[in-house]
ChimeraX commands (.cxc) that place a marker at each C-alpha (Angstrom):
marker #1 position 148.35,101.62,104.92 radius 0.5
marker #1 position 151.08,103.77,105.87 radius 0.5
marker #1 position 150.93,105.69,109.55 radius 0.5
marker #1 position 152.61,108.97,110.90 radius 0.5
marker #1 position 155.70,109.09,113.50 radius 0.5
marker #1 position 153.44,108.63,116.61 radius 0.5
marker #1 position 152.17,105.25,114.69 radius 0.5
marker #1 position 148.74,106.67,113.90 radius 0.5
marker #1 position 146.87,106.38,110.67 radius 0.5
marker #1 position 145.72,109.76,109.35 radius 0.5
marker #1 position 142.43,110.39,108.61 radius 0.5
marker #1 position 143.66,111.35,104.91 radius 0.5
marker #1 position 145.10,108.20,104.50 radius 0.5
marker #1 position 142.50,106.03,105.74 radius 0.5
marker #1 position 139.59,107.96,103.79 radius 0.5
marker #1 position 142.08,107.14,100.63 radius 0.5
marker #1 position 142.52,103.55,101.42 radius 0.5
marker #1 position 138.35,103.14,102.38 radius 0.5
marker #1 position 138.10,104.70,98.77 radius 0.5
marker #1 position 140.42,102.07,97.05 radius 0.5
marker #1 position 139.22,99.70,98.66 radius 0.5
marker #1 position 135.64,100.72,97.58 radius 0.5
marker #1 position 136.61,100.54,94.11 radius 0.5
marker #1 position 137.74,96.88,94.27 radius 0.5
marker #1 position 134.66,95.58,96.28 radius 0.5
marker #1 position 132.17,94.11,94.30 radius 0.5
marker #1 position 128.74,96.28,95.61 radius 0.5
marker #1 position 126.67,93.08,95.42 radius 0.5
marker #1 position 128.64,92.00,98.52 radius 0.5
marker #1 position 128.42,94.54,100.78 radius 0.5
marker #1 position 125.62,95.08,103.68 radius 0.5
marker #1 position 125.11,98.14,104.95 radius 0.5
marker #1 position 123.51,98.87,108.85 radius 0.5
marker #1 position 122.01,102.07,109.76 radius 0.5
marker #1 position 119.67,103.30,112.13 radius 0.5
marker #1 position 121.85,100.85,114.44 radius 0.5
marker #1 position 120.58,101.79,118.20 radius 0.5
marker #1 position 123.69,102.45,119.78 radius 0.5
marker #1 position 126.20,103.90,117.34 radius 0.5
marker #1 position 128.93,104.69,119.71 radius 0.5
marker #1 position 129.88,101.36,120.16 radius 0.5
marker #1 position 130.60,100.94,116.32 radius 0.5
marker #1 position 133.05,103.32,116.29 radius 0.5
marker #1 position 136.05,101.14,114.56 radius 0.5
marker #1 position 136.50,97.99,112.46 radius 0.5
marker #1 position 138.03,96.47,115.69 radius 0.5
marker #1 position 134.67,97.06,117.82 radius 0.5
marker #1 position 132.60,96.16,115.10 radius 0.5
marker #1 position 134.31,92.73,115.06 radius 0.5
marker #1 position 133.63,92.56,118.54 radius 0.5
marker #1 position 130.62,92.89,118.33 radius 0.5
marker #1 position 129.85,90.38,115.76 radius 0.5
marker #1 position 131.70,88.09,117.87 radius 0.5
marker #1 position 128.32,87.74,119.57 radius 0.5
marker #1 position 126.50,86.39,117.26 radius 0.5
marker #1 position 125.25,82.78,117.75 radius 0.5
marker #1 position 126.50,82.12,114.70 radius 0.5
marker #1 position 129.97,83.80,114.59 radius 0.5
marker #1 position 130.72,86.23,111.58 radius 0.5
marker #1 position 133.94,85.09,110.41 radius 0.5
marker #1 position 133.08,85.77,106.64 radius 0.5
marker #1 position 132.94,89.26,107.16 radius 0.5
marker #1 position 135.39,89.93,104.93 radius 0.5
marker #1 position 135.97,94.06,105.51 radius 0.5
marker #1 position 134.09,96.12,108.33 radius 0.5
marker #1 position 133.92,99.74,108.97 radius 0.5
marker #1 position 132.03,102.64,110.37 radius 0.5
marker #1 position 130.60,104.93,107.50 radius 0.5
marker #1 position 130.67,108.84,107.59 radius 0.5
marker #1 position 127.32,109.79,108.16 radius 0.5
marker #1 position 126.36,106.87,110.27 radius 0.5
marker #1 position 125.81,103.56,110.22 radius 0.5
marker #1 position 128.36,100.58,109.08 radius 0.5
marker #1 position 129.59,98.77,106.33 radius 0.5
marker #1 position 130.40,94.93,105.49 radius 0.5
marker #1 position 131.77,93.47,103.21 radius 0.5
marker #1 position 131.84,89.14,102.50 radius 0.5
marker #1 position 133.70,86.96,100.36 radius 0.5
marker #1 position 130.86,85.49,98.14 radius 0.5
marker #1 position 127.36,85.82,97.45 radius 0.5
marker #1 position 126.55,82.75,99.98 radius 0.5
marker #1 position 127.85,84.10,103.15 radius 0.5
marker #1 position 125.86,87.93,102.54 radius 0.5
marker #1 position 122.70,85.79,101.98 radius 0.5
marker #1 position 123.47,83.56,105.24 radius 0.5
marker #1 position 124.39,86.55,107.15 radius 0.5
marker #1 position 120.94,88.28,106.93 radius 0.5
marker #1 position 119.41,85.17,108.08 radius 0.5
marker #1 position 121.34,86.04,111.56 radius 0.5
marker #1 position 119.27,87.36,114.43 radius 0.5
marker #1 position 121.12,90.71,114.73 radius 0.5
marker #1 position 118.24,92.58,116.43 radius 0.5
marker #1 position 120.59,91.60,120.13 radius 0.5
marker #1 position 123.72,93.98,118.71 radius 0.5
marker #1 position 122.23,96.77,116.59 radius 0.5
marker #1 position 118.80,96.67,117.70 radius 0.5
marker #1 position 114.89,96.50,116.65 radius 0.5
marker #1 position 114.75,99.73,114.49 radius 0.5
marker #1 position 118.13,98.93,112.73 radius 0.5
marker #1 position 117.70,98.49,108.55 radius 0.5
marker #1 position 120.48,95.86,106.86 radius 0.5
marker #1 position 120.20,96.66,102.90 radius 0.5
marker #1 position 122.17,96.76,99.77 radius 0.5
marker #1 position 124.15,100.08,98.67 radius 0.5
marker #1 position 122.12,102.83,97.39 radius 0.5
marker #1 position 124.16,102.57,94.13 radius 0.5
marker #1 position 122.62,98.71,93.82 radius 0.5
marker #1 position 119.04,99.43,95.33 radius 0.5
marker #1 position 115.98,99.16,93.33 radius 0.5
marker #1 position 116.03,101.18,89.79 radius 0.5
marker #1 position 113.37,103.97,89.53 radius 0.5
marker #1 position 112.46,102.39,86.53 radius 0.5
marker #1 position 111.78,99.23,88.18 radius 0.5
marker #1 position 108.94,100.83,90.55 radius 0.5
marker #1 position 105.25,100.49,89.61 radius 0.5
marker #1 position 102.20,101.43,91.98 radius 0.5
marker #1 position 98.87,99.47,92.30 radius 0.5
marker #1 position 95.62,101.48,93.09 radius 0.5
marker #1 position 92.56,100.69,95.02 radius 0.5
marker #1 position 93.76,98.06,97.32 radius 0.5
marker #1 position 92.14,97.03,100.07 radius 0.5
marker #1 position 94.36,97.92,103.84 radius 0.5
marker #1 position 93.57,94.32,105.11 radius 0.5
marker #1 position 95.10,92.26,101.86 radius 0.5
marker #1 position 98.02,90.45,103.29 radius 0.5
marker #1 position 101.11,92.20,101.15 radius 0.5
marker #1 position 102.70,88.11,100.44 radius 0.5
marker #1 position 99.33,87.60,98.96 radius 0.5
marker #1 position 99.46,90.34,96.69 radius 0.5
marker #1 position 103.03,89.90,95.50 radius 0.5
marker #1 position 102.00,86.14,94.65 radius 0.5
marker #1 position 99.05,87.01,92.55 radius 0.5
marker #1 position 100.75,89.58,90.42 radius 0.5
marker #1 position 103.63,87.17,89.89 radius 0.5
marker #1 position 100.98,84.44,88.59 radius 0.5
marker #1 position 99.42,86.78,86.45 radius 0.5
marker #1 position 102.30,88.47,84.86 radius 0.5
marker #1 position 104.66,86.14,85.06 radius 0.5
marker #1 position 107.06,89.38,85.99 radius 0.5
marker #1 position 109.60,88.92,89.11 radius 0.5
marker #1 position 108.74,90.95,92.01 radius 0.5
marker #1 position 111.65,91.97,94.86 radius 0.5
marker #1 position 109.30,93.64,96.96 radius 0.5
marker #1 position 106.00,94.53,97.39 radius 0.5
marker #1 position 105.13,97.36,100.20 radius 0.5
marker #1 position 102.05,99.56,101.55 radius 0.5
marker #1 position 102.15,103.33,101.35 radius 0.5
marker #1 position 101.15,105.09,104.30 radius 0.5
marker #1 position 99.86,108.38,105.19 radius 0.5
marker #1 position 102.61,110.95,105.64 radius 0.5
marker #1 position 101.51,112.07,109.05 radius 0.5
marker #1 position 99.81,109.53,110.59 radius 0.5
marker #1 position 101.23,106.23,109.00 radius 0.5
marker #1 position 97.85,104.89,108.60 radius 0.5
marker #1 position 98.09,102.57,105.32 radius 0.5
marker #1 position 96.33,103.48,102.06 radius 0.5
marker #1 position 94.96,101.79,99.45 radius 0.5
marker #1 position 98.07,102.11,97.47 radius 0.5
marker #1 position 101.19,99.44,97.02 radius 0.5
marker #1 position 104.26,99.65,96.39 radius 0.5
marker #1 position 105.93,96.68,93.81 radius 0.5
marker #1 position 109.59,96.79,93.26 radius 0.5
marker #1 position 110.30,94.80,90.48 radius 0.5
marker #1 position 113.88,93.02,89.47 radius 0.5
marker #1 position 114.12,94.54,86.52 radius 0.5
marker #1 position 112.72,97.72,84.31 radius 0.5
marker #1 position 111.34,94.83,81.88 radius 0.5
marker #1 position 109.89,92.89,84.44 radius 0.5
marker #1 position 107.40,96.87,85.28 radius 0.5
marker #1 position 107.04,97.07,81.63 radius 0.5
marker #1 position 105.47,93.87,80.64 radius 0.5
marker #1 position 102.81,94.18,83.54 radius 0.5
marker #1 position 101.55,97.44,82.76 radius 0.5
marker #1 position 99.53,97.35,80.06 radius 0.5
marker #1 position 98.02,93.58,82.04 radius 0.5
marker #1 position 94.86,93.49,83.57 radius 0.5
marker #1 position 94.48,92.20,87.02 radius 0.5
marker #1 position 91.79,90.67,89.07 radius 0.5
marker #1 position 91.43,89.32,92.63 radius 0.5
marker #1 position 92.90,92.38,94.71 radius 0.5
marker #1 position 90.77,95.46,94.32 radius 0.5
marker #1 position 87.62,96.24,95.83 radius 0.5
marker #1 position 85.17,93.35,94.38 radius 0.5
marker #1 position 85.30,92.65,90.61 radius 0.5
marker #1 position 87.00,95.79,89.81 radius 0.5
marker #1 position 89.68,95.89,87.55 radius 0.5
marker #1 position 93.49,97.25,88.26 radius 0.5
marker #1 position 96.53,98.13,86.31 radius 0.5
marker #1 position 100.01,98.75,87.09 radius 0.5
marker #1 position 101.58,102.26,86.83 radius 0.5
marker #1 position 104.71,103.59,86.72 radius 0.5
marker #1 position 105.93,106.52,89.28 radius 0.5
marker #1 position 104.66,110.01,88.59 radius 0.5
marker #1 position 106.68,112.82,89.68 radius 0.5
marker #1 position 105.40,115.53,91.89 radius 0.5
marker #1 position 107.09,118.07,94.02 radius 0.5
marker #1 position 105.17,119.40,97.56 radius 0.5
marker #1 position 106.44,123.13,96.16 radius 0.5
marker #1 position 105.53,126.19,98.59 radius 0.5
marker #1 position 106.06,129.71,97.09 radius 0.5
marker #1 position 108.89,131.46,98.93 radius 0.5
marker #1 position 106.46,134.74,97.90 radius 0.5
marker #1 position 103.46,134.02,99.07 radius 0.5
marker #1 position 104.28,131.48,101.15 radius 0.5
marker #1 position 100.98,129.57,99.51 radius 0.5
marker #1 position 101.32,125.50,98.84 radius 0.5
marker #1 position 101.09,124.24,95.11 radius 0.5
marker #1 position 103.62,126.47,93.01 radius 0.5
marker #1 position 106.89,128.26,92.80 radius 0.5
marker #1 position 108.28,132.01,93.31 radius 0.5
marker #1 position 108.76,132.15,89.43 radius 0.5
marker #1 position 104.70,131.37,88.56 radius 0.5
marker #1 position 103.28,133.29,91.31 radius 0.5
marker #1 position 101.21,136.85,90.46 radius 0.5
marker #1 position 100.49,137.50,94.69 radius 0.5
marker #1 position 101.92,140.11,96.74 radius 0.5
marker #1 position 104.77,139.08,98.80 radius 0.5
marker #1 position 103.82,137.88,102.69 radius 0.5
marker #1 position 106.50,136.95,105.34 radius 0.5
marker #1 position 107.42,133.51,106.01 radius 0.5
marker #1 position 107.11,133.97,110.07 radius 0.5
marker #1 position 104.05,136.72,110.47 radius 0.5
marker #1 position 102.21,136.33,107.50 radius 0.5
marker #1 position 101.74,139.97,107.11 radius 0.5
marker #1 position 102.09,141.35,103.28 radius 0.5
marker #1 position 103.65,144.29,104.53 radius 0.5
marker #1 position 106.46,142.67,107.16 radius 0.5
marker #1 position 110.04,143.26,105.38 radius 0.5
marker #1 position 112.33,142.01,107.93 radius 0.5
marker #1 position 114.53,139.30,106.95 radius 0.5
marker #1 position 114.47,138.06,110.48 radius 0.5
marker #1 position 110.89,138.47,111.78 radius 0.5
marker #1 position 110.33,138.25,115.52 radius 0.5
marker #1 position 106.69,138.46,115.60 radius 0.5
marker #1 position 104.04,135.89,116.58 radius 0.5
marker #1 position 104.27,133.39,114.04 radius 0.5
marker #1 position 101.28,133.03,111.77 radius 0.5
marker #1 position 101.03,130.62,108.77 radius 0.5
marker #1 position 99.87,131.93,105.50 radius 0.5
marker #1 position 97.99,128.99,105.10 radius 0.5
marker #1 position 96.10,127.55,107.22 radius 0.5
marker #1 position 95.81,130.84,109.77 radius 0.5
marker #1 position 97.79,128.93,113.08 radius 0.5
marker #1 position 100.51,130.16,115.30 radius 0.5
marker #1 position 103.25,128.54,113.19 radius 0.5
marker #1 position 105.29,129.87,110.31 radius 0.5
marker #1 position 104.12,129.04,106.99 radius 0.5
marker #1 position 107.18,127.01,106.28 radius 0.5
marker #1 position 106.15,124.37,109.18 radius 0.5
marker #1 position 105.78,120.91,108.48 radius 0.5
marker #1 position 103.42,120.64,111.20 radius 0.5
marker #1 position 101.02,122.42,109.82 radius 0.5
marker #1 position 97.67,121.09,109.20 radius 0.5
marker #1 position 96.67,122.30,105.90 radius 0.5
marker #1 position 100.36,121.59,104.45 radius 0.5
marker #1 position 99.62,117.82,105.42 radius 0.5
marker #1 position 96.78,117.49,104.05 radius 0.5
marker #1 position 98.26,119.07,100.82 radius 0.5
marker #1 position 101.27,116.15,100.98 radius 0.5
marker #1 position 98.57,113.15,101.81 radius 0.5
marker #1 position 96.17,114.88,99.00 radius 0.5
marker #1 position 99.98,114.66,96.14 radius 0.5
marker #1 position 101.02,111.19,97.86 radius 0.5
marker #1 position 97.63,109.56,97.31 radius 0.5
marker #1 position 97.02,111.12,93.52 radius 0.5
marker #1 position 100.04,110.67,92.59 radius 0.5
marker #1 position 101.85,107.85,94.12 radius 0.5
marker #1 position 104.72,109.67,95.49 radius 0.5
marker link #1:1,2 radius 0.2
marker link #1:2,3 radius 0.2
marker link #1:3,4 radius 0.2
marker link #1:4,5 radius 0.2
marker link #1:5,6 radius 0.2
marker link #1:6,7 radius 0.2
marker link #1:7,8 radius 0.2
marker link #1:8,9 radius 0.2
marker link #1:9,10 radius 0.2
marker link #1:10,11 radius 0.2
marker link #1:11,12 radius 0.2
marker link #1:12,13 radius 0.2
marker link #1:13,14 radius 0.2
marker link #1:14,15 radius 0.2
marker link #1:15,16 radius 0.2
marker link #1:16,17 radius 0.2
marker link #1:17,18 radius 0.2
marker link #1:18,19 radius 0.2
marker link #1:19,20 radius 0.2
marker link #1:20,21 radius 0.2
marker link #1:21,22 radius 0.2
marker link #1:22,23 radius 0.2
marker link #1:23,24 radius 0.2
marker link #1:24,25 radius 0.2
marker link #1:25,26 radius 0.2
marker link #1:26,27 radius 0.2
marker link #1:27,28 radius 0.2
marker link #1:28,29 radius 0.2
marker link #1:29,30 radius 0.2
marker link #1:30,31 radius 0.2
marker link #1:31,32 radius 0.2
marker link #1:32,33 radius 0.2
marker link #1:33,34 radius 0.2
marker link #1:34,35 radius 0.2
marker link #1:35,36 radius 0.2
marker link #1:36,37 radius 0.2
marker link #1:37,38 radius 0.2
marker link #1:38,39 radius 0.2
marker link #1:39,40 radius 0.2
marker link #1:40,41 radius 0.2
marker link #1:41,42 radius 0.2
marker link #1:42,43 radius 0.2
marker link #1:43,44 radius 0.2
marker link #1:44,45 radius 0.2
marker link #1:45,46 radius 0.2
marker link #1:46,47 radius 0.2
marker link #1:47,48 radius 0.2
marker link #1:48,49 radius 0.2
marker link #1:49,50 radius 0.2
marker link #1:50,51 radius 0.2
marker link #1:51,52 radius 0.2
marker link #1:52,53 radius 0.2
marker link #1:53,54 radius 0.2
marker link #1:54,55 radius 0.2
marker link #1:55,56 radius 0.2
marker link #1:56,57 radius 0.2
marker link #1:57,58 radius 0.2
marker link #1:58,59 radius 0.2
marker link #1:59,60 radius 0.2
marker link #1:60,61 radius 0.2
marker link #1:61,62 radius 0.2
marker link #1:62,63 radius 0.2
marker link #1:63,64 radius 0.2
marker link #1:64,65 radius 0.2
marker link #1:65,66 radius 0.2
marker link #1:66,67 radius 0.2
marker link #1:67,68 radius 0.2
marker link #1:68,69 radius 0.2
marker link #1:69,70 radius 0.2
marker link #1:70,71 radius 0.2
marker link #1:71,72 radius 0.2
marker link #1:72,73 radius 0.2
marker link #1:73,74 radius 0.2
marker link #1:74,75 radius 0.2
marker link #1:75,76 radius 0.2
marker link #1:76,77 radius 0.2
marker link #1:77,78 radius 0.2
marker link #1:78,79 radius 0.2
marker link #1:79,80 radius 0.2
marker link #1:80,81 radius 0.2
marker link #1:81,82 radius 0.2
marker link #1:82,83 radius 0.2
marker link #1:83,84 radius 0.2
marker link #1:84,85 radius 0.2
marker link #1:85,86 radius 0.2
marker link #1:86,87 radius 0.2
marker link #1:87,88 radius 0.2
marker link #1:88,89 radius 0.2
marker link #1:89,90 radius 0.2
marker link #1:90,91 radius 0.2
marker link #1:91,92 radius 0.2
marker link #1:92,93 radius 0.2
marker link #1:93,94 radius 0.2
marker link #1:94,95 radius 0.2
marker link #1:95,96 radius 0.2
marker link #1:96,97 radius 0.2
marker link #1:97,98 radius 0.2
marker link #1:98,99 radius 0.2
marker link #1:99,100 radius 0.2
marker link #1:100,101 radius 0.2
marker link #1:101,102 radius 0.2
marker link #1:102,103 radius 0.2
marker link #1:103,104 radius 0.2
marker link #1:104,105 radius 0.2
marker link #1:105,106 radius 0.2
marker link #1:106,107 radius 0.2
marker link #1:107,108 radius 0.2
marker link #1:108,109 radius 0.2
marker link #1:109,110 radius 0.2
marker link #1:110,111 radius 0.2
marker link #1:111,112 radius 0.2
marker link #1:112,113 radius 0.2
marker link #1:113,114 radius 0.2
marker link #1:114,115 radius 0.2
marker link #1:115,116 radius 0.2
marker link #1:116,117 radius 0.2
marker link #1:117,118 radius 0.2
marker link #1:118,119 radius 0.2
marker link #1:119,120 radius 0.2
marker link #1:120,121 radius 0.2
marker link #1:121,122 radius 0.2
marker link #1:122,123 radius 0.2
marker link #1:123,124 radius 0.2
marker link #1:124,125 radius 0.2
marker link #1:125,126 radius 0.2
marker link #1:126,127 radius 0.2
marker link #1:127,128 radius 0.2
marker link #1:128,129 radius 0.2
marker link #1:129,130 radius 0.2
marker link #1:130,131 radius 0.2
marker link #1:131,132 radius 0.2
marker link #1:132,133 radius 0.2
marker link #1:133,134 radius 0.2
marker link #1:134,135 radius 0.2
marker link #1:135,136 radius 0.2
marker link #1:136,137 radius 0.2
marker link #1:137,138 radius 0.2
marker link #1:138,139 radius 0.2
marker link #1:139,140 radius 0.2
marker link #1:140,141 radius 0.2
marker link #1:141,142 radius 0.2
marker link #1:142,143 radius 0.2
marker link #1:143,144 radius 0.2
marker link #1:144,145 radius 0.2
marker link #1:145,146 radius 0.2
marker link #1:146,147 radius 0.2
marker link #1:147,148 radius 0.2
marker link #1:148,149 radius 0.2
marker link #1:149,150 radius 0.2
marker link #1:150,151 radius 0.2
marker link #1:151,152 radius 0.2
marker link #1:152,153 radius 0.2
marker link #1:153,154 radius 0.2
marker link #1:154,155 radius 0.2
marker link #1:155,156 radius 0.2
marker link #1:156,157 radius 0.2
marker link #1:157,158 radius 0.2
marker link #1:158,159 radius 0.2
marker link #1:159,160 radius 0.2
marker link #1:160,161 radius 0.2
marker link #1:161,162 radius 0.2
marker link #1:162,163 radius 0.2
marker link #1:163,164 radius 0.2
marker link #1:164,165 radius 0.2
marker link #1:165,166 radius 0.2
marker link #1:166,167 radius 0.2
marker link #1:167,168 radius 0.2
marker link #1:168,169 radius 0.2
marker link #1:169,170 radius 0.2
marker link #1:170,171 radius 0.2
marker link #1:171,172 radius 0.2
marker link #1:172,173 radius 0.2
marker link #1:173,174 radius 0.2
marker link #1:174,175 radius 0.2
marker link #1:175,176 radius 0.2
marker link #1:176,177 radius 0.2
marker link #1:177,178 radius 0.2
marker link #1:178,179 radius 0.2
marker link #1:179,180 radius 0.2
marker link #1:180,181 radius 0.2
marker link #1:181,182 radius 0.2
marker link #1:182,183 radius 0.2
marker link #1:183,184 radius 0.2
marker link #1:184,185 radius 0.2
marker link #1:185,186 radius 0.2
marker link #1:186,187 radius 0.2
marker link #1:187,188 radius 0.2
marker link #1:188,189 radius 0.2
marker link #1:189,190 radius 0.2
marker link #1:190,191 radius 0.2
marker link #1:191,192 radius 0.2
marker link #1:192,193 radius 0.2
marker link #1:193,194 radius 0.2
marker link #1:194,195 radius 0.2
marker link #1:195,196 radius 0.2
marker link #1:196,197 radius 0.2
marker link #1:197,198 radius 0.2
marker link #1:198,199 radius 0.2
marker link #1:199,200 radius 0.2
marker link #1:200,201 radius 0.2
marker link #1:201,202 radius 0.2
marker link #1:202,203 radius 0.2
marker link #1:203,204 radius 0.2
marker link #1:204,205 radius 0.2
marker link #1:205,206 radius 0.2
marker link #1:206,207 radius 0.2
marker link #1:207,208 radius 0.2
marker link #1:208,209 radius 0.2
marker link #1:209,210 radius 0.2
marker link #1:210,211 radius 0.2
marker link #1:211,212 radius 0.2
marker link #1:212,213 radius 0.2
marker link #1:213,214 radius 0.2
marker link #1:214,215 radius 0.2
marker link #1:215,216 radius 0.2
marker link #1:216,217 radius 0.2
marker link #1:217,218 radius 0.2
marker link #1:218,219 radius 0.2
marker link #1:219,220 radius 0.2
marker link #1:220,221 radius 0.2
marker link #1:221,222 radius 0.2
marker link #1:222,223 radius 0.2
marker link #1:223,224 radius 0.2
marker link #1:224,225 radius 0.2
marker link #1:225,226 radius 0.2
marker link #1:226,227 radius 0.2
marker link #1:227,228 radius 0.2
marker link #1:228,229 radius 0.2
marker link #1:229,230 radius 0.2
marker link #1:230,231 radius 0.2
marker link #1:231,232 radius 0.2
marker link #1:232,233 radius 0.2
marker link #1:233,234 radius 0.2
marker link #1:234,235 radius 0.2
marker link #1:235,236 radius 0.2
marker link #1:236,237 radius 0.2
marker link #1:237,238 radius 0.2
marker link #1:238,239 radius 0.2
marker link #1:239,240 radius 0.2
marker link #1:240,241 radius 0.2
marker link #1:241,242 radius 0.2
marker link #1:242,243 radius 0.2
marker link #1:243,244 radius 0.2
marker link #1:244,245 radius 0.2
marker link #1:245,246 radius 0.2
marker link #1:246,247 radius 0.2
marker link #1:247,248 radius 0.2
marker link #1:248,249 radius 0.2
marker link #1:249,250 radius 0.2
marker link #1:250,251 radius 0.2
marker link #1:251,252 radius 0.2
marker link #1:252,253 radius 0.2
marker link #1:253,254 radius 0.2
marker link #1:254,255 radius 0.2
marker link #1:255,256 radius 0.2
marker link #1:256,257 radius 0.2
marker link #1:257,258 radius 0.2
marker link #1:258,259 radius 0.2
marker link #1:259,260 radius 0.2
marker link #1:260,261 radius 0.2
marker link #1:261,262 radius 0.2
marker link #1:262,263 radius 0.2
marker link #1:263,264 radius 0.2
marker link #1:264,265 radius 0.2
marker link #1:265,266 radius 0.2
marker link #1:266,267 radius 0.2
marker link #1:267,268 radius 0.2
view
C-alpha cells in the first residue's frame, strides 16, 4: 500500500488494495457483521481489532478486518477451523443482540437450493421438522425457517428449507411426507415460485403493470382521474383502499393484505 506526501492512504488506493485483496481471499473464509448496533465504533481495521480484543476468547485468527461500504464489517481467517470456532464466540457484548454474522452473499444459499413446505402447523418446533425431512429423504438440510406475515410477523403455516445443494431440493420433491401437517395429511416439497407485488403506475390499482392496464389514468397522491400535476399537493387519497394515504404507501391496508394474500399462495 503506497500513501501520499502527508503519509495518508487515499481512498483510491485503499478501495484498489480491498479489491485485490478480495480476489485472493477464499469467500468460504470470510464472516460478514451487519446490523452491528453501534457502527461508529467500527470505523477502521485498527478499532475493529480493538474491539475483538474483548472477546473472552481473544480473536487472534482474524486474519484481515475491515469496515464495508454500505455498512457493516468484514473478516477474514486463516482456515476453515478458526471461522467455525469464531461463531461459537459470544459476540452479542461488542456488536449487539440484533447484529447477523453470515457468509458472503456470493456463497449464501443457491435459489435452486430453496424448497417450501405447506400446511404446517405454527407450534412444530422448526429442529423437529428439519430432522424428520432429513430421515425421510435422506437430503441434507442447512436451514430450515418459518415464514411470517409481512406486516405483523405472525408465523404461517409455511417453512422455509434451505438445502446444501440443488440435488439435495430435487430428490425430495417428488417424496411424500408424513408426521408434520395437520393430522394424517400428506405434504410435498416445492420449489420457489416467482411473483412480483406489481402496482400499475396508471391506475395506481395492485395486481398488474402500466403496459396490461385498459383504466383511465388516476394520480398517485389524490386519486382523482382527472389530477395532472406531476407534483400533487392535495389530500392524499389511495386508489385502493379509499384512506388518507397515497396509493403508493406501504402502509396501506388493502396493499398488505394483497402482499400476505402473494406471500402465502405463493411462497414468496
Amino acid at each position: 500500500m503506497t500513501v501520499d506526501a502527508g503519509g495518508i492512504v487515499t481512498v483510491l488506493e485503499l478501495v484498489i488494495e480491498i479489491q485485490i485483496r478480495l480476489k485472493k481471499a477464499d469467500p468460504n473464509l470470510i464472516l460478514v457483521i451487519d446490523n452491528i448496533e453501534n457502527q461508529e465504533i467500527f470505523s477502521s481495521s485498527k478499532e475493529i481489532r480493538k474491539e475483538l480484543c474483548t472477546l473472552e476468547k481473544r480473536a487472534e485468527k482474524v486474519k484481515l478486518a475491515y469496515k464495508l461500504p454500505l455498512g457493516g464489517i468484514a473478516l477474514h481467517f486463516e482456515k476453515k477451523e478458526d471461522l467455525t470456532e469464531f461463531k461459537t464466540y459470544n459476540t452479542e457484548k461488542i456488536f449487539g443482540k440484533e447484529s447477523n454474522i453470515h457468509l458472503p452473499a456470493s456463497i449464501r444459499p443457491h435459489r435452486e437450493s430453496i424448497g417450501f413446505i405447506r400446511d404446517i402447523p405454527i407450534h412444530k418446533n422448526i429442529q423437529d421438522i428439519k430432522s424428520q425431512i432429513e430421515k425421510q429423504t435422506t437430503a441434507q438440510i442447512t436451514k430450515v425457517t418459518r415464514i411470517r406475515y409481512w406486516d405483523t410477523k405472525k408465523p404461517m403455516p409455511i417453512v422455509k428449507i434451505e438445502f446444501d445443494t440443488p440435488q439435495d431440493l430435487r430428490q425430495t420433491l417428488n417424496q411424500e411426507l408424513h408426521n408434520l401437517s395437520y393430522g394424517n395429511n400428506t405434504i410435498f416439497v416445492e420449489k420457489r415460485r416467482n411473483y412480483r407485488f406489481i402496482r400499475c403506475f396508471k391506475c395506481q390499482h395492485l395486481g398488474h403493470s402500466s403496459n396490461q392496464c385498459k383504466s383511465d389514468s388516476c394520480c398517485n397522491n389524490c386519486g382523482s382521474e382527472s389530477c395532472k400535476e406531476q407534483y400533487c399537493t392535495k389530500p392524499s387519497q389511495c386508489c385502493n383502499c379509499g384512506g388518507s394515504h397515497k396509493s403508493s404507501s406501504s402502509k396501506c391496508p388493502e396493499f398488505i393484505r394483497f402482499v400476505n394474500q402473494r406471500k402465502f399462495r405463493n411462497t414468496i
